[in-house]
LODRENGU-812468 format. One line per 2 residues: number of its first residue (from 1); their letters; for each residue x, y, z of C-alpha. Coordinates in steps of 0.1 Angstrom, whole numbers. Example, Ala and Ser with C-alpha at 12.3 -4.5 7.8 and 13.67 -1.06 7.14 Angstrom:
<nodes>
1	as	123,-45,78  137,-11,71 $
</nodes>
This chain:
<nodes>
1	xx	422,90,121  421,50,125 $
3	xx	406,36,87  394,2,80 $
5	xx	403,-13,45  367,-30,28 $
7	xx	354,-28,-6  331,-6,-12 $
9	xx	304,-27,-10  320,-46,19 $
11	xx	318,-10,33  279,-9,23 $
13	xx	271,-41,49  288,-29,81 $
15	xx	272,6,78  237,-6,72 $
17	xx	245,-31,105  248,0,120 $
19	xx	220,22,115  192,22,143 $
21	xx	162,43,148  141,49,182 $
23	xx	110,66,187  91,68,223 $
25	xx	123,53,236  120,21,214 $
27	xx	154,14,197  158,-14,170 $
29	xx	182,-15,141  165,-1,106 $
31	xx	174,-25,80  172,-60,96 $
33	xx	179,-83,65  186,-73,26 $
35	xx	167,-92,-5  186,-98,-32 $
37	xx	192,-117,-70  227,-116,-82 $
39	xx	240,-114,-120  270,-99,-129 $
41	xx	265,-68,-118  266,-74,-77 $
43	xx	275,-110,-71  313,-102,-72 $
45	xx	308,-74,-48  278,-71,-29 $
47	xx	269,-109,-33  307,-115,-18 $
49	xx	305,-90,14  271,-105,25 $
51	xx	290,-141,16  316,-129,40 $
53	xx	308,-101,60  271,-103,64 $
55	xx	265,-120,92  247,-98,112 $
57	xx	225,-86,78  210,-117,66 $
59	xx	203,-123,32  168,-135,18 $
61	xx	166,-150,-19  129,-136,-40 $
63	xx	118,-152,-69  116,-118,-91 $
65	xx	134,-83,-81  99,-66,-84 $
67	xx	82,-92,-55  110,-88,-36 $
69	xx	104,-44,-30  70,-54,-27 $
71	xx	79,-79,2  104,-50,18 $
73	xx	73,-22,15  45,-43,31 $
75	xx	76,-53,56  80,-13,65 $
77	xx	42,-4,62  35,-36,91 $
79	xx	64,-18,109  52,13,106 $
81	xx	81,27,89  104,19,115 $
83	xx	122,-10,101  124,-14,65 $
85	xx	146,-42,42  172,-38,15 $
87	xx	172,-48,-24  201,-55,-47 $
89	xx	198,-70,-82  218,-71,-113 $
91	xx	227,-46,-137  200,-43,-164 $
93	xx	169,-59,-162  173,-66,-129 $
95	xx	175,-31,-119  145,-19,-140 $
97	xx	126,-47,-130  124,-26,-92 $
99	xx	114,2,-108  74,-8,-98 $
101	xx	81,-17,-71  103,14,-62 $
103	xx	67,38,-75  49,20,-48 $
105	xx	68,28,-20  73,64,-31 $
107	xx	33,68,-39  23,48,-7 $
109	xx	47,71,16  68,40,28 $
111	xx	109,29,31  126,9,14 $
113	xx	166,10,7  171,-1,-30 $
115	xx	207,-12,-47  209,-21,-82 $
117	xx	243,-31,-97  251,-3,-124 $
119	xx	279,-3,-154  314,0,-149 $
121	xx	329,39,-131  354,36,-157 $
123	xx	340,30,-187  368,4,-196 $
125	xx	346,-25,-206  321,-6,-222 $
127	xx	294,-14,-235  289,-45,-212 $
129	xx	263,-68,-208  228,-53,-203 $
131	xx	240,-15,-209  218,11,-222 $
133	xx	240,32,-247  227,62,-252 $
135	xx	238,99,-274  230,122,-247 $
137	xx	256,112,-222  279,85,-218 $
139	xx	268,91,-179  234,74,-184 $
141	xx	220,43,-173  188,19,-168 $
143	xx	191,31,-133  187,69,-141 $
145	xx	148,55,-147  146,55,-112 $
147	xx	151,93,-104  117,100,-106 $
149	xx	103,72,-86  130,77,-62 $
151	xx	132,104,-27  169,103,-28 $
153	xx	189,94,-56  227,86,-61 $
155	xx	255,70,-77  283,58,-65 $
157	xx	313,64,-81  342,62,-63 $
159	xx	342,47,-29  347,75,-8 $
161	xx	312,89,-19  295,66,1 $
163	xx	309,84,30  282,111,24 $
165	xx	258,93,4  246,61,31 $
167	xx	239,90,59  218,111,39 $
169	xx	197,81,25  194,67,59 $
171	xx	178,102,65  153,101,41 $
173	xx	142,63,49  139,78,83 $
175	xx	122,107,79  87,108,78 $
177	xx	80,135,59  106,128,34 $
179	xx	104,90,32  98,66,2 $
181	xx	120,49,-24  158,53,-22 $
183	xx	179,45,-48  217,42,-46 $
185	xx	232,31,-80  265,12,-76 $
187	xx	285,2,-106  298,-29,-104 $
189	xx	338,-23,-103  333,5,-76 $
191	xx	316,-19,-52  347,-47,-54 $
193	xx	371,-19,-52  390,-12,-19 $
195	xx	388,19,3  404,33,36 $
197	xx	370,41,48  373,60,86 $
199	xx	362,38,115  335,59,129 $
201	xx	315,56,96  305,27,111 $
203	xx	300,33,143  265,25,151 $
205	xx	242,58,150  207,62,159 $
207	xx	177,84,143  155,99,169 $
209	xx	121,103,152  105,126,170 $
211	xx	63,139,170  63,168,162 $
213	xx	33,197,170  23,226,154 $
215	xx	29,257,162  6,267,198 $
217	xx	-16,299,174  -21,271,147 $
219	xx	-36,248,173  -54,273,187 $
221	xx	-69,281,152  -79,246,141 $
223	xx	-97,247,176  -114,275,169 $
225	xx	-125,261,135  -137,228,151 $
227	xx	-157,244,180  -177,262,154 $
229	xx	-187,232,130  -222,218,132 $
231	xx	-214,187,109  -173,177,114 $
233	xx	-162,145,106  -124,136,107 $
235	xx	-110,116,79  -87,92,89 $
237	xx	-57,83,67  -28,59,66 $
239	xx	-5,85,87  -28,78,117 $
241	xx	-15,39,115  21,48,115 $
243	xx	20,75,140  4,47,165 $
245	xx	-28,69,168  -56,50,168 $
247	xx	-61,54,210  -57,89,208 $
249	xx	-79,91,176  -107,74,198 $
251	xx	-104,91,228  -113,127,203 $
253	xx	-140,111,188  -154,101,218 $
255	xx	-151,135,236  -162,160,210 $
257	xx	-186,137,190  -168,138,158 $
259	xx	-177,105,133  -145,89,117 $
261	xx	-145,80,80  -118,56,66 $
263	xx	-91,57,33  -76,26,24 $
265	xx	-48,32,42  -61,47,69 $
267	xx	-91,17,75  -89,-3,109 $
269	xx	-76,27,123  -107,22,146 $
271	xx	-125,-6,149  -149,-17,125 $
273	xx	-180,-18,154  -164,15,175 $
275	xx	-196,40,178  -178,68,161 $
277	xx	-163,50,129  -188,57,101 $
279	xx	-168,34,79  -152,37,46 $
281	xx	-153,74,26  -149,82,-10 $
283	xx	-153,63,-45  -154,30,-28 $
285	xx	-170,42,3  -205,31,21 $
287	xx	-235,49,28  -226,67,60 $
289	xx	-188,80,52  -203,92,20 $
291	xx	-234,108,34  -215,123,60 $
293	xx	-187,137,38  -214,153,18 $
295	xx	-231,172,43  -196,178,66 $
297	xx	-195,220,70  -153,207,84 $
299	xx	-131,178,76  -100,173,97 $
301	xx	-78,154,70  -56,135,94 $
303	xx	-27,112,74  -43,109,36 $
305	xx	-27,118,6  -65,130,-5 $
307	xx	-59,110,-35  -91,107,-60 $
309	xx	-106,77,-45  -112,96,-9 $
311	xx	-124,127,-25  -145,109,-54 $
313	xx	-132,125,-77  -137,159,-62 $
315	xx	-174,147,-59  -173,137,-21 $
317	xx	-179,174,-1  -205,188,-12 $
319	xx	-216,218,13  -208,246,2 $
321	xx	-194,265,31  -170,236,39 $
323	xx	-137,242,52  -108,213,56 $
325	xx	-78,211,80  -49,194,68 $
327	xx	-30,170,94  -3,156,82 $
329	xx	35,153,89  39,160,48 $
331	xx	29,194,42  23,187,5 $
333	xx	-2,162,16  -17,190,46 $
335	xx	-22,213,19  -44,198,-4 $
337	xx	-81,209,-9  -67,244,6 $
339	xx	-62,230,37  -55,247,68 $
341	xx	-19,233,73  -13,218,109 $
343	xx	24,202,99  28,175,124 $
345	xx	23,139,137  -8,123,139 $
347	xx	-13,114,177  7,139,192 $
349	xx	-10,166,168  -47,151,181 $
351	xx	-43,145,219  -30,180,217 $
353	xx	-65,193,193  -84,171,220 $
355	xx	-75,186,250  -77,222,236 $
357	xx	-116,214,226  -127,202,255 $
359	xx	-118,229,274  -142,249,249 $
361	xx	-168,221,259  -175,215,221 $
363	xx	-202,186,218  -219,182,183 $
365	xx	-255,185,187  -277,154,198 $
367	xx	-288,156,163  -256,153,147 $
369	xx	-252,120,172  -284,108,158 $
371	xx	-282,110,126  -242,91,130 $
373	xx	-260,63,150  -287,58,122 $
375	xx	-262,63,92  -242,33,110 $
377	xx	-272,11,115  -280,10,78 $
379	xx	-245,6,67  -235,-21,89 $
381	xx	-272,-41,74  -266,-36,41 $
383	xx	-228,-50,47  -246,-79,65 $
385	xx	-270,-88,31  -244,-81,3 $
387	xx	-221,-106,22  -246,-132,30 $
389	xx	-249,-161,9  -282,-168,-4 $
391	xx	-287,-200,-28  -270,-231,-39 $
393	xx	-256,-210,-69  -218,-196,-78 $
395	xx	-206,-181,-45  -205,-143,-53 $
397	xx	-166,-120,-41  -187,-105,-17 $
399	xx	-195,-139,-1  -156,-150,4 $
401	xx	-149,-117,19  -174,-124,45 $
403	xx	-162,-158,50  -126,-155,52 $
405	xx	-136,-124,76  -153,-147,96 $
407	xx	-133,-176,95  -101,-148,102 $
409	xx	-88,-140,141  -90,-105,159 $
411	xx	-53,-100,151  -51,-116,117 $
413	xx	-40,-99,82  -60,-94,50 $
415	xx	-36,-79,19  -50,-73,-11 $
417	xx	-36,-49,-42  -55,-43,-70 $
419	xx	-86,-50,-91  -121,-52,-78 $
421	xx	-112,-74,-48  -98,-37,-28 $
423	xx	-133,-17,-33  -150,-43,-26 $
425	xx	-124,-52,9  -126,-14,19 $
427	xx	-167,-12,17  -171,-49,33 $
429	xx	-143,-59,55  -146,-56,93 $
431	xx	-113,-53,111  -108,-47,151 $
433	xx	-73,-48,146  -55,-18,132 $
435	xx	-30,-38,116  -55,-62,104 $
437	xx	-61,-43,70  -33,-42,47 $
439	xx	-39,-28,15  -19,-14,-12 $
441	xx	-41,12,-31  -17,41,-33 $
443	xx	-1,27,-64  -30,-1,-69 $
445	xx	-3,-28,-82  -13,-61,-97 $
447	xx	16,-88,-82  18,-69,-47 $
449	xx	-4,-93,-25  18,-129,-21 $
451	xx	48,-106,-18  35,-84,5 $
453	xx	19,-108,25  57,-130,28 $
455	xx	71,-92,38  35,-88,62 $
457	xx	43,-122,77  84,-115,79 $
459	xx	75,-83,104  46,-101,128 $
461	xx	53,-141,126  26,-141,152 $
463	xx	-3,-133,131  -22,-151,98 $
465	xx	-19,-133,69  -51,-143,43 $
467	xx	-39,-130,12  -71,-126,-15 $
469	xx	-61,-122,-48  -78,-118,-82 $
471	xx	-65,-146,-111  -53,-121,-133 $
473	xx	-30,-107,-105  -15,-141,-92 $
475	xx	-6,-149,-128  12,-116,-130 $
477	xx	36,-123,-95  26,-159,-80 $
479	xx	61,-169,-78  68,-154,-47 $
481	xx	48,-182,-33  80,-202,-33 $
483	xx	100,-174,-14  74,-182,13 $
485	xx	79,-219,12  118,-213,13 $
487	xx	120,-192,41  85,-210,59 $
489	xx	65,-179,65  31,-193,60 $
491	xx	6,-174,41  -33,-182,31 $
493	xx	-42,-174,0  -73,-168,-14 $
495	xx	-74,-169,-51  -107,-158,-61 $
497	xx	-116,-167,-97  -138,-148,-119 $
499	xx	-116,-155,-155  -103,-125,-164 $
501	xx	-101,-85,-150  -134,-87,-148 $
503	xx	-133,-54,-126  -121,-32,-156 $
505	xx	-144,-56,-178  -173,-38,-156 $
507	xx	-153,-7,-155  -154,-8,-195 $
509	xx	-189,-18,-197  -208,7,-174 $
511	xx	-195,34,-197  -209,21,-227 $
513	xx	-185,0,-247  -189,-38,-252 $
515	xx	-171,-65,-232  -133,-63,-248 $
517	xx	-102,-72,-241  -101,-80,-200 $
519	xx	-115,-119,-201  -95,-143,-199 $
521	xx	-110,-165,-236  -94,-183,-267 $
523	xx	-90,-165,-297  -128,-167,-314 $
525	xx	-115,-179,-351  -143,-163,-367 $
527	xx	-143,-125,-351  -103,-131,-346 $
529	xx	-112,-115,-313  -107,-130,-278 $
531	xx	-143,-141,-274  -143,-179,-272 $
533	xx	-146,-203,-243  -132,-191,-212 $
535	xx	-97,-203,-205  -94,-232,-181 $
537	xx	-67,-229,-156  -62,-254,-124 $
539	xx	-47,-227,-97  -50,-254,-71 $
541	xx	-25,-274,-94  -4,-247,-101 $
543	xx	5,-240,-66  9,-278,-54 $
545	xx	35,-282,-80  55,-251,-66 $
547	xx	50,-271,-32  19,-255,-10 $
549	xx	-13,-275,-2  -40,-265,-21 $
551	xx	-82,-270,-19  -106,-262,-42 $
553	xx	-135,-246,-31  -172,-234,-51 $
555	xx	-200,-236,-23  -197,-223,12 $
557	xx	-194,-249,27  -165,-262,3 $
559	xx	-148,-226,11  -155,-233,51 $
561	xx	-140,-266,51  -107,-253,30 $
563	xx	-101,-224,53  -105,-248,86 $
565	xx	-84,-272,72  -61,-242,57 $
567	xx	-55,-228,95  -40,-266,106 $
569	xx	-15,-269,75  23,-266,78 $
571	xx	34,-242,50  16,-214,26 $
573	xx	-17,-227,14  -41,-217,-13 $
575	xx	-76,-220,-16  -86,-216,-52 $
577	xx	-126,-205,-51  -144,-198,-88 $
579	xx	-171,-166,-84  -201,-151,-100 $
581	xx	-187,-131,-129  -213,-104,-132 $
583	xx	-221,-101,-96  -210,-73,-83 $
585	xx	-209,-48,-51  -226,-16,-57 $
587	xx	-212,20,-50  -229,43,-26 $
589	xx	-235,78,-30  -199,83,-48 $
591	xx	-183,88,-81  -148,79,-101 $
593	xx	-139,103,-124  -132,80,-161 $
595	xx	-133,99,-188  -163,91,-215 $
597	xx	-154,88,-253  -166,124,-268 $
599	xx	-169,105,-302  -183,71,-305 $
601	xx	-210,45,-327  -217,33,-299 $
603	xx	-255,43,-287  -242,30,-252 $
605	xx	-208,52,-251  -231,84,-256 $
607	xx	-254,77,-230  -226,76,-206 $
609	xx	-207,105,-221  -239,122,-211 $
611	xx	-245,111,-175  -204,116,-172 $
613	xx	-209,153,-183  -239,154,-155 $
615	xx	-216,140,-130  -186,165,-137 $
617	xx	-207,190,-125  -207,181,-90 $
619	xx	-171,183,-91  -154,211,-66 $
621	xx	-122,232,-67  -113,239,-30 $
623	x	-84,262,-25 $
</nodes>
């Protein structure tokens, strides 16, 4: 057997060179480029073989180890899970601090390859720098932390391991059923030690990733289901983005007359002015999803976790003799609500449930069809009035959604994370593209939007990225801002103002309690509580001095001016825009289930334990 002699980690950068996936006879390598902030812990051995080996994996600096997962996840979720990046930090906190961002690629169903430096195989040394001792086992580490947030899990300790370790995570990143975080511990003497390693481990290999079908009886079932619903409606989930299925999705609609409702994920899957799309569904849905969803006697669950948002809570399907099918290429996620399980992907799953209905010549009835049309009407007006601006007065979040919508192209990206600013995208935004909605709600983290808009704008260099994003969650992760200047992926960012987290201030107040603890104020000396003056903070300022242009923006036609001007500019600019703190989108017809105080002074805390109690009782256990 001819060997090659590399270090291990050496070893690590010519297989991940290597590994290539193809799907509908599309071939392109998986892991393009690696992320990475050395300490101790990789810079003598990973930091060395991408020095000297790495080439043909090129190596991007972050700002923080957490930005830089988020950059790689919104990379794999534009890519539809085909191409995802590497991560490597330190030992220590450097490794923990991916732990976030390793949750949200494992909640939101996405790739990415993570490699955190770990303490010494042999224990020589020990305890170095940055190393969790701990009782139970002189095996433990920071990085065991990751197990759980992790789809594969490894460590490496000698070099040979790797041999079996790379292929199998390579799997999992590949898999779509199986994908998410994977985590491959390597302590730090093991990657700068040397190895015969065969020469056909790195051969280059490629993973086929096929669409699969269900079975031809469970087809014909979920057929037979369909053809007898009076009031279907298909819910479309993130899996129908990364299966490609949006034409297919379409063409179904069209032919049987089935209205589309949208997750977070899942929205843009059609476009926003398609006859058949009835919009957004579930605790931050609009009139017609929810309406719909509430009357629907059959809900073909296509892609979506079903997480609480989409189902309100439980709330969302209220007739009682409704009946779900489950379409998913993860059969955990097919068999929630007591789904009927069709295991399989998205657009080969629905041209196949297409074609088998219209041989039944299923239609819904003209008064299904009527009653979509008229649902649609109302919801696209009342999008059209919350969004308008009206007055000279503070510009409202509602108003710079419509305007950066407006002022945004066909193909253009909005990314947004967490807050208010994602209900309020999902009910308002109108996208025609279906990778003009990028939103990560799975895991709803604060810090994911500048990073995931670099990673957004990494995968498609063709398209503007708008990234909008609350003050409270640029101050958590703005320094990723830089990474974009570095590498001169251009991003626009919106920062919309409203001095605090003013969406769990509302949150906190609508179930009774006074406003506490989510502004952003000084310290009130006389109630020692944070209930003086509202903190002033210059965003505009802070970004120029990290190097982007910058505008300042408080009427409409300040914020119409910045985003013409911050088309034309030459590097990532931010348009800092103050809003309306107690204005605020409504919901329709939908509920989020927050649990009420049973004990309380508060007059206003039992009023809302009540209505809470009331509203618990339109909750539903499917099975």
């Amino acid at each position: 057997m001819r060997t090659v002699r590399l270090t291990t980690a050496q070893a690590v950068v010519r297989f991940l060179t290597a590994q290539y996936v193809s799907r509908d006879d599309q071939t392109q390598r998986f892991i393009p480029a690696i992320f990475g902030i050395f300490g101790h812990g990789n810079v003598t051995g990973l930091g060395q073989a991408l020095e000297e080996i790495g080439a043909d994996l090129p190596y991007h600096q972050p700002r923080s180890e957490q930005g830089m997962v988020h950059t790689a996840v919104a990379y794999a979720k534009m890519k539809n899970r085909l191409q995802t990046l590497a991560c490597t930090s330190s030992v220590g906190p450097g490794a923990t601090n991916m732990i976030t961002g390793a949750a949200v690629a494992t909640v939101n169903r996405l790739p990415v390859l993570l490699l955190p430096g770990d303490t010494f195989a042999s224990r020589r040394p020990h305890p170095v720098l940055q190393q969790l001792e701990h009782p139970m086992s002189q095996d433990l580490s920071v990085n065991d932390a990751f197990r759980p947030v992790s789809r594969f899990w490894d460590r490496i300790n000698r070099p040979e391991q790797i041999l079996s370790s790379l292929p199998e995570a390579i799997r999992v990143l590949t898999d779509p059923a199986e994908t998410g975080a994977v985590t491959i511990a390597l302590p730090q003497d093991v990657q700068a030690e040397a190895y015969d390693f065969p020469s056909n481990f790195f051969d280059q290999r490629v993973y086929r990733i096929s669409r699969p079908l269900p079975p031809e009886s469970e087809l014909q079932h979920a057929v037979a289901m369909l053809s007898k619903s009076t009031a279907p409606i298909i819910i479309a989930g993130g899996g129908v983005l990364y299966s490609d299925a949006s034409y297919a999705l379409a063409q179904f609609a069209e032919s049987a007359g089935i209205s589309v409702v949208e997750t977070q994920a899942g929205k843009g899957s059609l476009p926003w002015n398609y006859s058949w799309n009835a919009g957004p569904v579930g605790a931050t849905g609009g009139i017609a999803a929810n309406r719909l969803a509430a009357e629907a006697d059959l809900v073909l669950a296509t892609g979506t976790r079903l997480s609480d948002f989409t189902t309100a809570s439980h709330t969302a399907f209220q007739n009682p003799n409704v009946k779900f099918i489950g379409l998913n290429i993860n059969a955990m996620d097919a068999h929630k609500l007591g789904g009927f399980l069709l295991i399989g992907d998205a657009r080969a799953t629905i041209s196949q449930l297409s074609e088998r209905l219209s041989q039944t010549s299923f239609q819904t009835s003209a008064d299904y069809r009527r009653r979509v049309a008229g649902l649609r009407e109302e919801w696209n007006d009342t999008v059209d009035q919350i969004r308008e601006v009206t007055g000279d007065g503070p510009l409202t979040q509602a108003n710079v959604i419509g305007l950066v919508n407006d002022a945004s192209g066909d193909r253009d990206v909005v990314v947004c994370a967490a807050g208010g600013l994602p209900g309020d995208l999902h009910k308002l935004w109108r996208p025609l593209d279906p990778k003009g909605y990028h939103l990560e709600y799975g895991y709803s983290c604060m810090g994911y939007e500048i990073a995931g808009g670099v990673g957004i704008k990494m995968a498609d260099p063709s398209r503007d990225v708008y990234v909008m994003v609350g003050d409270g969650s640029y101050l958590m992760l703005h320094t990723e801002l830089v990474t974009s200047l570095q590498e001169g992926y251009k991003i626009i960012i919106v920062l919309v103002d409203n001095s605090g987290y003013q969406c769990i201030r509302g949150l906190q107040m609508s179930s009774g309690s006074p406003a506490f603890g989510n502004e952003f104020r000084y310290r009130d000396p006389a109630t020692d509580r944070l209930e003086g003056s509202y903190i002033p903070i210059d965003f505009a300022q802070n970004a120029e001095s990290l190097g982007a242009v910058a505008f300042r923006a408080n009427t409409a036609k300040d914020f119409q001016d910045a985003i013409s001007k911050a088309k034309t500019t030459d590097r990532t600019t931010l348009i800092h825009v103050r809003v309306d703190v107690d204005a605020r989108v409504p919901g329709f017809d939908s509920w989020w289930d927050v649990p009420i105080a049973q004990v309380s002074g508060e007059q206003g805390v039992k009023e809302a334990l009540e209505q809470y109690q009331k509203a618990r009782g339109r909750q539903r256990y499917f099975h």
